[in-house]
C-alpha positions in Angstrom: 57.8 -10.9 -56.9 57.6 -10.4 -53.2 54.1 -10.5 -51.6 53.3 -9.0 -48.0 51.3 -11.3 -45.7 49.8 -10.3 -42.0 50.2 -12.3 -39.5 47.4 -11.9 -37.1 47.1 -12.4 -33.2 45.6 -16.4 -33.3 43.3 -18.0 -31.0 45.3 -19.3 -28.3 42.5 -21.1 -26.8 41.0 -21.4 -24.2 38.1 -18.8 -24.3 40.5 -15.9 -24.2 40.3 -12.9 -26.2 43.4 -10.8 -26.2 46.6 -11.0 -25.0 49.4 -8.6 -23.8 52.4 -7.5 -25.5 55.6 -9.0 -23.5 59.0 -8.9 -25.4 59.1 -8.8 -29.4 61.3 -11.3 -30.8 62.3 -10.1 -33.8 63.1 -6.6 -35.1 61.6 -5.0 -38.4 64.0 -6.1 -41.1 65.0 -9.3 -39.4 64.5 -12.6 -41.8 62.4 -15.1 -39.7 62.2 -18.6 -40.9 58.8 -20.8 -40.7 57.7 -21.7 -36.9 59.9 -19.2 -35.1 58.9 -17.5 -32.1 58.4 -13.9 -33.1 56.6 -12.6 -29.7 55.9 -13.4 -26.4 52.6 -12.4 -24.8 50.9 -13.0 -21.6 47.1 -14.2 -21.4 45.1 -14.5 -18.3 46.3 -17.9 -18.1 49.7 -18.1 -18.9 52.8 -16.8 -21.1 53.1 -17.6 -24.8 55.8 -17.3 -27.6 54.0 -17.2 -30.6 55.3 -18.9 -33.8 55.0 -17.2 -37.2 53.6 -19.6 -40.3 55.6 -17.3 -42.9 59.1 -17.3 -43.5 60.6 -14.3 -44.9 61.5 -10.5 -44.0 59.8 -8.6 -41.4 58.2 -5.5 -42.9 56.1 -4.4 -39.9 55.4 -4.9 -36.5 52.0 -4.1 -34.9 52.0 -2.7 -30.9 54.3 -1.9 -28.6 55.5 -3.7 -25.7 53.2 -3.4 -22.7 50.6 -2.9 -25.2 47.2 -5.1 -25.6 46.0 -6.8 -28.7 42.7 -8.4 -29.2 42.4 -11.8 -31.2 42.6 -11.2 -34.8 44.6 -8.2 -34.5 47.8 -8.1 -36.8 50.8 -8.8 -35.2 53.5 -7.7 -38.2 53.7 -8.8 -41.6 56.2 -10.1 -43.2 57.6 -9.5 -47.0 57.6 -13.7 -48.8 60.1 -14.6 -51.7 58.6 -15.2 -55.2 59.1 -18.8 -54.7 56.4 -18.7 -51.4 53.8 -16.7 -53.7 53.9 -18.9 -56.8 50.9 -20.8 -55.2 48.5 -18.0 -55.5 47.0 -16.9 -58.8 47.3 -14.2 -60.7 44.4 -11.3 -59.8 44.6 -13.6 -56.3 47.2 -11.6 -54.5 44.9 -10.4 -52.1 42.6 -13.2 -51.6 45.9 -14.9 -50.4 47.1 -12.9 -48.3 43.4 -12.6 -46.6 43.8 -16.4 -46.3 47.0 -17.0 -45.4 46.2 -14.2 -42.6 43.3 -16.0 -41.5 45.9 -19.4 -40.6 44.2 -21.9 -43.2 47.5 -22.2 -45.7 51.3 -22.4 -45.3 54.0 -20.1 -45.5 55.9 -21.6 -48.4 55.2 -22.4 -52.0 55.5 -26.3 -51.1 53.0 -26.6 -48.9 54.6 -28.6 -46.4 52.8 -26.1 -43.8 53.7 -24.6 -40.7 54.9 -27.3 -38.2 53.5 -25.6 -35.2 49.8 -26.0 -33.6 47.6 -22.9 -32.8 43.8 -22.8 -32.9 43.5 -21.6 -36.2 47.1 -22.4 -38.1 46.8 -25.7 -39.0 49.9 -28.1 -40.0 49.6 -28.4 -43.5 48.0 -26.9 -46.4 44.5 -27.2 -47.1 42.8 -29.4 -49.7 40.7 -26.7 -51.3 41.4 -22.9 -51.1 38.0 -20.5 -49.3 38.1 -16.8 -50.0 36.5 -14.4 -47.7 34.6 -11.7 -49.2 34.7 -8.6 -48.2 32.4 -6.0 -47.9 32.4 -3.1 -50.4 36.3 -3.5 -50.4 37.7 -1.1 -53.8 39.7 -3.7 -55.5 42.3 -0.8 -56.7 43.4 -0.6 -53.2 43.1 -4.6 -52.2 46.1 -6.0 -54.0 49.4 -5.3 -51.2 52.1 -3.4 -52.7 55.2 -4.7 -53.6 57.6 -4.8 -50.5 61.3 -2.7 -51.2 64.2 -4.6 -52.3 66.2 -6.9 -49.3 69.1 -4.9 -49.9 67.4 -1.2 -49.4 67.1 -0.3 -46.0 64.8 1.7 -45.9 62.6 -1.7 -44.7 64.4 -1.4 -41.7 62.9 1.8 -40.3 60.4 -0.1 -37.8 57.4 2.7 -38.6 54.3 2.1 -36.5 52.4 0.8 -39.6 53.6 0.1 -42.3 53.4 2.0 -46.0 53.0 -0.5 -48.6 50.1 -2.7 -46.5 48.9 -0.2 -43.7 47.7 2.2 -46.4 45.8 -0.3 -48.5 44.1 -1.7 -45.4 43.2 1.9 -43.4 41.7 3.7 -46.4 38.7 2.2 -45.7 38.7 4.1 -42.1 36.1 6.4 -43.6 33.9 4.2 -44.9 30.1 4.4 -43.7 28.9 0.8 -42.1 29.3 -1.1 -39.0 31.4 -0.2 -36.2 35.0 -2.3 -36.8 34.8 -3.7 -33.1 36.3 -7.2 -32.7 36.7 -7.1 -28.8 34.0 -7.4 -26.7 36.6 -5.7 -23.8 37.4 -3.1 -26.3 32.9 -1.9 -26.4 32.9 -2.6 -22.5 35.1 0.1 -22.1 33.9 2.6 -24.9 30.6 2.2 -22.8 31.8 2.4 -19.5 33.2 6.0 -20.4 30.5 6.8 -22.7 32.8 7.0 -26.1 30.7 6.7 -29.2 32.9 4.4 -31.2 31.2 5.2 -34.7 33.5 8.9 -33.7 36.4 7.0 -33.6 39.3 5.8 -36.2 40.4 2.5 -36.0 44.4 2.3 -36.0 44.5 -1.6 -37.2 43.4 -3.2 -40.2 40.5 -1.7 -42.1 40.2 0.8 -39.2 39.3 -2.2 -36.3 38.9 -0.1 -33.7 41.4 -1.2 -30.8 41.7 -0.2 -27.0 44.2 1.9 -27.8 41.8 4.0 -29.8 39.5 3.9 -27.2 42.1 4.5 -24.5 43.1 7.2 -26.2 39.6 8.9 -26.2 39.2 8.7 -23.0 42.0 10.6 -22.7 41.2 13.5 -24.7 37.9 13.4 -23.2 39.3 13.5 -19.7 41.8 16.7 -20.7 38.8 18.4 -22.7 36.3 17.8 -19.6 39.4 19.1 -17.0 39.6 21.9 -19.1 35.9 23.0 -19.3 35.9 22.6 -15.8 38.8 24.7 -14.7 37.3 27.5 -16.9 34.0 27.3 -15.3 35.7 27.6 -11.5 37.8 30.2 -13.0 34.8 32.9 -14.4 32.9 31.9 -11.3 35.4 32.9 -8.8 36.1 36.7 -7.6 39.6 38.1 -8.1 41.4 38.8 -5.5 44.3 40.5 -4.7 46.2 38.8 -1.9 49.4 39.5 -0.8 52.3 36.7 -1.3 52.8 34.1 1.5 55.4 31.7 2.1 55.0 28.0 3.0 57.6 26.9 4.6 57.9 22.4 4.9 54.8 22.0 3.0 55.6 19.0 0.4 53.6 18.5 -2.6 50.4 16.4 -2.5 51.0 12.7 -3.1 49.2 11.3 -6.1 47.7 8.0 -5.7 49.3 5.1 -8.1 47.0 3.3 -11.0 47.7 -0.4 -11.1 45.8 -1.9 -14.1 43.8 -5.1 -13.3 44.8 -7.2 -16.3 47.0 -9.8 -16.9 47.2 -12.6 -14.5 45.6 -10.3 -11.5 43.1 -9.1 -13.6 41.9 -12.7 -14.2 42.2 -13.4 -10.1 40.3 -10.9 -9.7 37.3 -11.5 -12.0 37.2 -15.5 -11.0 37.0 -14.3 -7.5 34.6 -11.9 -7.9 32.5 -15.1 -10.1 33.1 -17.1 -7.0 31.6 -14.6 -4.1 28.9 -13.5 -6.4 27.3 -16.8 -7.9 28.9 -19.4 -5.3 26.8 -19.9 -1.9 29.5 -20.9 0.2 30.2 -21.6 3.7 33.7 -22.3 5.7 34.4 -25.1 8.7 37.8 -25.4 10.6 39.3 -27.8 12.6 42.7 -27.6 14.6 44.4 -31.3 13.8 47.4 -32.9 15.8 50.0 -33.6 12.7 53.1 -35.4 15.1 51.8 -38.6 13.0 52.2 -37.1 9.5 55.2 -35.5 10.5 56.7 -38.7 11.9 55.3 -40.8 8.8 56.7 -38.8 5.9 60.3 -38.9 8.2 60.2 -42.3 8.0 59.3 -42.4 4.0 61.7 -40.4 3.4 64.7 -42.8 5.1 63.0 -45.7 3.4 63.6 -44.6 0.3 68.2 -43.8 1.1 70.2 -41.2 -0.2 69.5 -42.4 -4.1 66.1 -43.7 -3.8 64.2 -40.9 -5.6 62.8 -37.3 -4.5 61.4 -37.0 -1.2 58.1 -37.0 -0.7 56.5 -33.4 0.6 53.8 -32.4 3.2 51.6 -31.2 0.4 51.7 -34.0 -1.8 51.0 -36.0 1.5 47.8 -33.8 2.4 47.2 -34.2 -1.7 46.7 -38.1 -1.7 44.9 -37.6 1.5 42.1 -35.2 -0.5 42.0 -37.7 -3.2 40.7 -40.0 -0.8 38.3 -38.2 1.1 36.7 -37.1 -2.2 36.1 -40.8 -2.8 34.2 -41.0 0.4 33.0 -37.6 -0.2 31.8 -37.3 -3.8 30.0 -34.5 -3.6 32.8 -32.2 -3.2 34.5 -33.0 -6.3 31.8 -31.4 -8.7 30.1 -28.6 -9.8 26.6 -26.4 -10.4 25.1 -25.8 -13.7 23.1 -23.1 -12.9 21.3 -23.1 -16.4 19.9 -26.6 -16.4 19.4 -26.5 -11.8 21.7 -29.8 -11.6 24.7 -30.8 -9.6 26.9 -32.6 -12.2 29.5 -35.2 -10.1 32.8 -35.5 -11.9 34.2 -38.8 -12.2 37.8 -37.9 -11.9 40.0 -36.1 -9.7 41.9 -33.1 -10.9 43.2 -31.5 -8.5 44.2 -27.8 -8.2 47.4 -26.2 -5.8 48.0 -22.1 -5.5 50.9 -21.6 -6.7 52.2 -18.0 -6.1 55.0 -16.6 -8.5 56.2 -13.2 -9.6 53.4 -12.8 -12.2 50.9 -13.7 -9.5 48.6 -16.3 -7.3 47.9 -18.9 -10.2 46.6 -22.6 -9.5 48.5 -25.7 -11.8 46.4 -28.5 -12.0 47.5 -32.0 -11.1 45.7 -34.4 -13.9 43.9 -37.5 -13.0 45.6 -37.5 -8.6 42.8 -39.9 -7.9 44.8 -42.6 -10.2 48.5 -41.5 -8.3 50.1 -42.0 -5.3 51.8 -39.7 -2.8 55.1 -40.0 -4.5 53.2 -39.5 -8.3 51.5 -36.5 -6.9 54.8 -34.8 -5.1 57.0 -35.4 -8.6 53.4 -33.5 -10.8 53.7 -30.9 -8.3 57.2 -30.4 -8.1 57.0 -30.4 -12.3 54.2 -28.0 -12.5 55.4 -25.5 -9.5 59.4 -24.9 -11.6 57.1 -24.4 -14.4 55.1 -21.6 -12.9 58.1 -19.9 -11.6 59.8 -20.0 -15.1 56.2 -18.5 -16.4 55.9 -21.1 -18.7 52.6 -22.7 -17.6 50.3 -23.5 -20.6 46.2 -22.4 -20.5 45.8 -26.0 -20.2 47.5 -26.7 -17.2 45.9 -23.9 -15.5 42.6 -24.8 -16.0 40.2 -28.3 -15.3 41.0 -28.4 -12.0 37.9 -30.4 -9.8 39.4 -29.5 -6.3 42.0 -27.0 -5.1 44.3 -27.5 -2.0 45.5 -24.1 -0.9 48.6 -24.2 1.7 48.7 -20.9 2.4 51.1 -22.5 6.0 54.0 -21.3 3.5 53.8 -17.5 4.6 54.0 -18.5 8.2 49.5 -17.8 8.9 47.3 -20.6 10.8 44.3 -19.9 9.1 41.8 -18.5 6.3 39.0 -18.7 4.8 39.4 -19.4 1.3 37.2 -18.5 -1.8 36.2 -21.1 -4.3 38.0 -21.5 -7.6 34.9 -20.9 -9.7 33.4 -23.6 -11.2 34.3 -25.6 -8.6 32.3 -26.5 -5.3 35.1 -27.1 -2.4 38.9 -26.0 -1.8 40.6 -27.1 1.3 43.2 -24.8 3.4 45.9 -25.0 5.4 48.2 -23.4 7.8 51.5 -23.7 9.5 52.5 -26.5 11.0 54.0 -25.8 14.4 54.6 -26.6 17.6 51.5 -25.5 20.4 50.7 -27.2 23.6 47.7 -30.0 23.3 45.9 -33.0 25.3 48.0 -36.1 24.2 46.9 -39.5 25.7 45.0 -37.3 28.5 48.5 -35.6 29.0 49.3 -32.2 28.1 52.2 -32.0 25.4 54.1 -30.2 22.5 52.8 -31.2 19.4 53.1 -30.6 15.9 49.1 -29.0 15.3 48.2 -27.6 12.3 44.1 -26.0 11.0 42.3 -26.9 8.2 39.2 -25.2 6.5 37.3 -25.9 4.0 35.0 -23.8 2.1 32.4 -25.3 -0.1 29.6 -24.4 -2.0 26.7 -25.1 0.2 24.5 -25.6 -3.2 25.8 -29.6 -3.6 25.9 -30.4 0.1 25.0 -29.5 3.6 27.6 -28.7 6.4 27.0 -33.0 7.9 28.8 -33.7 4.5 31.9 -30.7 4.4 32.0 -31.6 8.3 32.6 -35.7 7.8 35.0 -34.6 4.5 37.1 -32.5 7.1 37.0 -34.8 10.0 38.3 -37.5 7.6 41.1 -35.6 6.2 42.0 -34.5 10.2 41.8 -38.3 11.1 44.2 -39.0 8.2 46.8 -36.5 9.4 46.4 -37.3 13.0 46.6 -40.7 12.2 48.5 -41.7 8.5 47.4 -45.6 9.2 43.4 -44.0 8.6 44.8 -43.6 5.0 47.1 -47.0 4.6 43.3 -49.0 5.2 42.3 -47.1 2.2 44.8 -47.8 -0.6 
């Protein structure tokens, strides 16, 4: 006999709570095997196809695309063969299914496990079986009904939420006890509009209350409120009878356009926000001659002949030069913790590079660049930059980072002032390289000049120490054999 499991939203690390709806990858009806990608979603850190751990036929699919779901939300369920639900006992059926749910058994009767990683779907089955208990759940409704036959197609109809499991699991929507909240984004926003969420009906399972429900009150809210005002203005104005005019060219008002913060730019936006509000920081420039640089990575790039291996870039040359002042200049390359009043120095360089792609500004992280070289650095870089284009970055490679290097030079600007990529104390900018007249050997040239700033947190040093980490990274690029003593 079949047996319906849900297959909930899992922890895809990294601290993050919910995740956005991109493109389903399967339909309702479709036959998905163990491990396949059933939906892509986008986190603040990066885009995910998530794997299901069941193999079988897709009764259900929970949320639209576009839409948001918070951890531990169902994603769809999916309808297992006999064979697949032999492991559970008789009376059990439910138990299971909360289990399986939950990531800590396999989708098969074997055993053998999903093959696929997330933070709570383990590999393999577990040595000993925990059930959850539920409060004051009616055990007439807990056992899922029996899914309809393969060949019916009525299975096929894609509803919003489906018969046999969505009834079992919402009859408890009336049920007097806590509020079914699992998002702590999903209570922000009931209390930023004043919704009272024990009003509310949950649409997911036994009645969790998502931020659609609550998006949806504040809808109704907003029409009732627009209503009772537009009544009001009505009984408290005179009538008048006016005679009809004509406008003539008079276009209708412009509405102004609602972009959601969420997503990548939400994320920007709220670790920028960290970084003005907690971080102390302060910015220092310098204009640097970079004919030397220029000339050097020319002449590395001839060394290496038309086969010798990728050519090395600007950036990955100003990259090994950071790595190197933060050697001299340790106290750039850590952070605050506010709770215990201590500056904690990191012992490795991992350094961060904006990135900007379609989805956003987001910063890949370049593991261990104290340990590489110039040509190591440019080939990470190159690696990680094709991967944020494709948007297929991973939370981990977005995050870690000790130091960020920000060439902002690539949309043609000479300087900024750039903000801090909370938690860490210092990120280093730069502009265009060009052409401007300067003092050369007492003479006045053309040379290749570029500007440089660095913001850091003033909390784990004083501007003598940002200043000497800036003058030794201008030195470098003025002059590349400053660097070649070092290494």
């Amino acid at each position: 006999m079949a047996q319906v499991l849900e297959f909930k939203l899992p922890d895809l690390g990294e601290g993050l709570t919910e995740a956005e709806i991109v493109r389903w990858l399967v339909e309702v009806g479709d036959v998905v095997a163990i491990d396949q990608p059933v939906v892509e979603v986008e986190t603040a850190k990066a885009m995910v196809e998530v794997p299901c751990p069941y193999g079988g036929v897709v009764t259900a699919r929970f949320g639209e695309e576009g839409s948001e779901l918070p951890v531990g939300a169902p994603l769809l369920t999916v309808a297992v063969g006999a064979t697949d639900a032999s492991s559970a006992s008789p009376g059990d059926d439910g138990a299971a299914a909360e289990e399986l749910s939950g990531g800590s058994g396999s989708g098969s009767g074997s055993g053998s496990g999903s093959g696929n990683v997330l933070v709570g779907y383990g590999t393999g089955a577990p040595a000993a079986r925990r059930r959850r208990i539920r409060p004051e759940r009616n055990t007439a409704s807990a056992a899922p009904a029996a899914p309809p036959a393969p060949a019916a197609p009525a299975v096929v109809s894609a509803p919003s939420r489906p018969a046999p499991v969505a009834v079992a699991v919402g009859e408890v929507n009336g049920r007097q006890g806590p509020v079914a909240v699992v998002s702590p984004l999903v209570r922000r926003l009931a209390r930023q509009h004043e919704i009272d969420l024990r009003g509310l009906t949950g649409s997911g399972p036994d009645g969790l209350i998502l931020r659609a429900d609550v998006d949806s009150a504040i809808r109704r809210a907003g029409e009732a409120g627009a209503v009772t005002e537009a009544a009001a203005r009505t009984a408290a104005e005179p009538v008048v009878a006016a005679a009809p005019t004509v406008q003539v060219g008079t276009a209708a008002p412009a509405t102004a356009e609602r972009i959601p913060l969420r997503g990548v730019r939400g994320a920007v936006a709220d670790k920028l926000s960290r970084s003005r509000t907690e971080i102390p920081d302060a910015t220092c420039w310098v204009d640097a001659d970079a004919t030397e640089l220029m000339a050097a990575r020319a002449a590395m790039n001839a060394a290496s002949g038309p086969s010798g291996g990728p050519k090395v870039s600007v950036l990955a040359l100003l990259a090994r030069i950071c790595t190197a002042a933060l050697a001299r200049y340790p106290e750039l390359n850590s952070t605050v913790d506010t709770a215990a009043r201590e500056i904690v120095r990191l012992p490795g360089v991992h350094l961060g590079f904006a990135a900007q792609t379609e989805r956003g500004l987001v910063v890949p992280v370049v593991r261990d660049a104290h340990t590489r070289n110039a040509e190591s650095i440019g080939a990470e870089i190159a690696r990680l930059t094709e991967l944020a284009r494709t948007g297929k970055l991973s939370p981990a490679q977005l995050t870690g980072g000790t130091f960020t290097l920000n060439n902002y030079g690539v949309f043609g600007v000479d300087g900024s002032t750039p903000i801090i990529n909370h938690p860490e104390a210092a990120m280093l900018g730069v502009g265009r390289i060009m052409p401007k007249p300067w003092v050369h050997n007492g003479e006045l040239a053309v040379r290749q000049v570029v500007q440089l700033s660095l913001t850091f947190d003033h909390r784990v040093c004083d501007g003598g120490t940002a200043g000497g980490f800036l003058r030794y990274v201008a030195d470098c690029v003025e002059q590349p054999a400053v660097l070649l003593r070092t290494l």
